[in-house]
N, C-alpha and C positions, 0 to 999 in steps of 0.2 A: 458452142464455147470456143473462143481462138483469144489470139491474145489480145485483141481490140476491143473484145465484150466484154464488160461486167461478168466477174464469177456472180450468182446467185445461188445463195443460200437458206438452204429453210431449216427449223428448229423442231426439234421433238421434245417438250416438256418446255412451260412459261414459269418458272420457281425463278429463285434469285439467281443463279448461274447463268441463266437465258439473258435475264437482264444486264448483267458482266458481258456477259460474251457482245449481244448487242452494240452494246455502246464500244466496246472495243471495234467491233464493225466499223462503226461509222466514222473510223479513220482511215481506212481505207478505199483509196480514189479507185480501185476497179474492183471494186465486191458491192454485193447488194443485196439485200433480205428479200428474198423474194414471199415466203409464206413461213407460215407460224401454224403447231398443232398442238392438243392442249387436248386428255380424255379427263379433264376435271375444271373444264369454263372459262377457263383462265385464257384463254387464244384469243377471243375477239376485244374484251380490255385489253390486253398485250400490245395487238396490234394499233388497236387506237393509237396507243400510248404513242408507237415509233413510224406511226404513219405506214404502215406494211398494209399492202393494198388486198391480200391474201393470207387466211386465216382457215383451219378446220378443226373442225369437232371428233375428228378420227385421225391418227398418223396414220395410215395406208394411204389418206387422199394426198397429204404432202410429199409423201415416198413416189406416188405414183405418178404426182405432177412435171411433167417432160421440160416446163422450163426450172426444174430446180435443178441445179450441177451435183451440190454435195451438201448433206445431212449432217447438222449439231446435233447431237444427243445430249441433251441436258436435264435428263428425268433421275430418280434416284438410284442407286447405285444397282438392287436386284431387276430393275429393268435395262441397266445394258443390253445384256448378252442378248433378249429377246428385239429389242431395239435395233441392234445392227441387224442381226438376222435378217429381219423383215427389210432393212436398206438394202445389203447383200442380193438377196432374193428379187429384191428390183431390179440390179446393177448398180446401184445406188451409190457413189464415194460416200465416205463417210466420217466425221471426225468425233470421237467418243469422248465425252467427260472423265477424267481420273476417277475412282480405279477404272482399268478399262472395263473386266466384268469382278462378279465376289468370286472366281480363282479359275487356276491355269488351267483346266481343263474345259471352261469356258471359251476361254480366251483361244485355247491351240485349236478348236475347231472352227471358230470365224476365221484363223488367219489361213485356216486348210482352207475354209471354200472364198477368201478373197484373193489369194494368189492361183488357186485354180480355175478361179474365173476371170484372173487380171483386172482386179475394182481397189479401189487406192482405199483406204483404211489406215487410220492412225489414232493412237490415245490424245487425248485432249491435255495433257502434261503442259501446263500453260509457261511453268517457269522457266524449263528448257531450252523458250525461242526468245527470254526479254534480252535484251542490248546486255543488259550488265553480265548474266549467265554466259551470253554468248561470247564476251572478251576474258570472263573467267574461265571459261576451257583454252582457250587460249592462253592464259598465263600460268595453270595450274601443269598441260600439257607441254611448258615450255619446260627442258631438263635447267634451262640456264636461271631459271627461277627460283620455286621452293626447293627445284632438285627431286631425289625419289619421295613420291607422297609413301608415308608412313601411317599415318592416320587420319582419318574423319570421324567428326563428332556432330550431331545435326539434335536441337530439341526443338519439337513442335509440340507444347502442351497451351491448350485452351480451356477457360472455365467456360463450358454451357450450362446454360441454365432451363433449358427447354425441359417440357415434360416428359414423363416417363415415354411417351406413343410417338414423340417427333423421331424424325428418323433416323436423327445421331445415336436413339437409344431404343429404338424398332428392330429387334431380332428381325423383324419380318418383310423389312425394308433395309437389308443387310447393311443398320449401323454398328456402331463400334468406331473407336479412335482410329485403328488399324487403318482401315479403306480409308476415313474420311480425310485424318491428318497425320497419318504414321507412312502414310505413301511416299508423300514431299521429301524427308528426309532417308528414306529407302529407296527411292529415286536418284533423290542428289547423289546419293553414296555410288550408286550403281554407274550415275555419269564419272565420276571424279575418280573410281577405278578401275571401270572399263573390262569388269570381269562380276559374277558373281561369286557371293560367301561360299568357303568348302566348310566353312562351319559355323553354326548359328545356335545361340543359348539366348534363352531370352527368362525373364518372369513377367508373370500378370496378373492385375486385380481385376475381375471380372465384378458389374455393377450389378444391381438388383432385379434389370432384365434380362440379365445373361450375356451382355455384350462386355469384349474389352474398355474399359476405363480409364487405366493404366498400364503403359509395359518399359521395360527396361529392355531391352536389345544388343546383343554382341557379336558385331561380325569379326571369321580371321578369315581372310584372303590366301591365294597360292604362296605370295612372296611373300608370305609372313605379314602385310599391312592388316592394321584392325577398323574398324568402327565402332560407334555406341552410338544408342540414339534410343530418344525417349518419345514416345507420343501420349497423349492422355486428351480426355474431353472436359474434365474435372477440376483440372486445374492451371493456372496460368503459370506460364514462364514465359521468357526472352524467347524469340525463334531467330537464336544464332547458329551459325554453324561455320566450324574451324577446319581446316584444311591443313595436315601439318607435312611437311619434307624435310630434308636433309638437310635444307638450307634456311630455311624458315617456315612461316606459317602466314594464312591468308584470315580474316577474318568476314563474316559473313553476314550482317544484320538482316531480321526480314526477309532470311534465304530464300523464304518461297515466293518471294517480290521483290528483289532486289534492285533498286536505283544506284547502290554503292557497294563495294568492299575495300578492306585494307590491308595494304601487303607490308611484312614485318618480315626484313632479311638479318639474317643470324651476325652480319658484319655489320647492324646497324642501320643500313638501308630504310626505310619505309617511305611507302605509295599511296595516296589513295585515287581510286578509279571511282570516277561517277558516269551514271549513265539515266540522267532524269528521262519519263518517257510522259507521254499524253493519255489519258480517258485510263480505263480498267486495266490497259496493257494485254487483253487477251487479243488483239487485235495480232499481236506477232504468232501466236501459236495457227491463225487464220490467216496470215498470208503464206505461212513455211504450207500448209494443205495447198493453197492456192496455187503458189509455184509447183507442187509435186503436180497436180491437175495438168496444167499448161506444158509441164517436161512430160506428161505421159506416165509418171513415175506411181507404180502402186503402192510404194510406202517411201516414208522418210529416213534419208539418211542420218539427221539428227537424234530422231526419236524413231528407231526400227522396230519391226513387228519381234525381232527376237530378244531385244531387250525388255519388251513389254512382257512376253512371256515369261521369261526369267524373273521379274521383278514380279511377277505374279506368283511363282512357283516359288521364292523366297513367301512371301507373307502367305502361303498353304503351310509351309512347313511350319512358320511361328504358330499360325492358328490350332496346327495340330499338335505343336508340344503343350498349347493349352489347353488342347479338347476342346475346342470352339468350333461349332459347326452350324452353318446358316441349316434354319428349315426346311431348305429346298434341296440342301446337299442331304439328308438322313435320309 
């Protein structure tokens, strides 16, 4: 791999994220699918589909394949952590689907043995790298803007309708709203203040198999800034999220996909920033891994392994004031 080759990349799990991430791929001009793995049949339809010349019926043979660069994980969430491992264990680079694993003690020993082995490792935090995110930290971290952010507000609530065994509501395939869409806005929160909560109250309705359904959430920060933020699988709402400072407020539609936001300045002022993109848009969270590859860089400066930690070690503690504990963790 140098800068004249094709990155090439393989996939661990064919579900719908595989297919996201994919087509986000094939926007960009030096990356290439090189193989697909799938331990539930789904790899050689897959492959068909997107013409990927390399397919297997085991992830060891795609980890162990010498022309793949770096590893997608896009299996369900209780198989990260086993996931990377086994990339790790190759030397494998690797970029992981949000959450990165179901909690921070998961997570703090992949990042022990990929900094100790120098292997580049990153969460798959897709909204992080899109155009519009990327001019939003830019305008939120300008003082000459909103001024001191004060607060953040983020709701991510979706109605599923899936059965009780899909994995949004599979104890044993670590669902729950939390990981799957309470991330996004605990995320956001975590970019836009640049510190973790020193104090966190939350409530939650826990569903008929034990997982979160609904929560209500309250961060207060060192300087006194708060957040709130809602996630749920149960019921729908708008996925806006506000951004307030001293000097105004930014508003946020679709935060966790954003092609636009709007800036409302306290003297009157207002902005709107657009940022249209092409295909899925996962293609930016796979070129920021690709450039880290090329710099040599074992993590990203955007999305760092210690923020990842942290943003995991906040939703341990929610999960713990509700008593919520995956199978694997008792």
């Amino acid at each position: 791999m140098n800068d004249h080759n094709p990155i090439k990349w393989g996939i661990l799990g064919c579900g719908l994220i595989a297919h996201a991430f994919t087509k986000g791929l094939e926007e960009i001009p030096n990356a290439t699918l090189e193989a697909v793995a799938s331990n539930s049949g789904k790899a050689k339809p897959f492959a068909e589909k997107y013409g990927i010349q390399k397919w297997y019926d085991d992830y060891e043979e795609v980890v162990k394949d010498s022309n793949v660069d770096i590893i997608y994980i896009a299996t369900t969430h209780n198989f990260h952590y086993e996931n990377m491992l086994l990339c790790l264990n190759h030397r494998k680079p690797v970029l992981s689907e949000k959450p990165f694993t179901i909690n921070a003690s998961q997570t703090k020993h992949l990042i022990e043995i990929a900094r100790e082995n120098q292997i580049f490792m990153m969460e798959g935090m897709w909204t992080r790298f899109l155009p519009a995110v990327v001019k939003l930290r830019e305008v939120v971290h300008d003082k000459e803007t909103i001024g001191e952010v004060t607060h953040f507000r983020g709701d991510f609530c979706v109605r599923m309708t899936h059965k009780k065994e899909h994995r949004v509501f599979n104890p044993e395939l670590a669902g729950g709203a939390l990981l799957d869409v309470g991330v996004y806005p605990i995320s956001f929160a975590s970019m836009i203040m640049k510190q973790s909560p020193k104090r966190i109250a939350s409530s939650v309705v826990l569903g008929e198999t034990g997982v979160d359904i609904f929560s209500n959430i309250s961060f207060t920060y060192s300087n006194d800034a708060t957040a709130t933020i809602t996630s749920a699988n149960k019921v729908e709402m708008p996925h806006n999220a506000y951004i307030v400072g001293t000097e105004g407020y930014i508003h946020v539609p679709d935060f966790s996909h954003p092609r636009k936001f709007f800036l409302y300045m306290n003297d009157g002022e207002n902005k709107t920033f657009e940022f249209p993109y092409e295909s899925t848009g996962f293609q930016y969270e796979a070129l920021e891994a690709g450039e880290c590859l090329l710099a040599k860089k074992i993590e990203s400066e955007t999305l760092p392994l210690e923020e990842t930690l942290e943003i995991m070690e906040t939703m341990d503690t929610l999960r713990s004031q509700w008593g919520f504990r995956y199978p694997e963790e008792i």
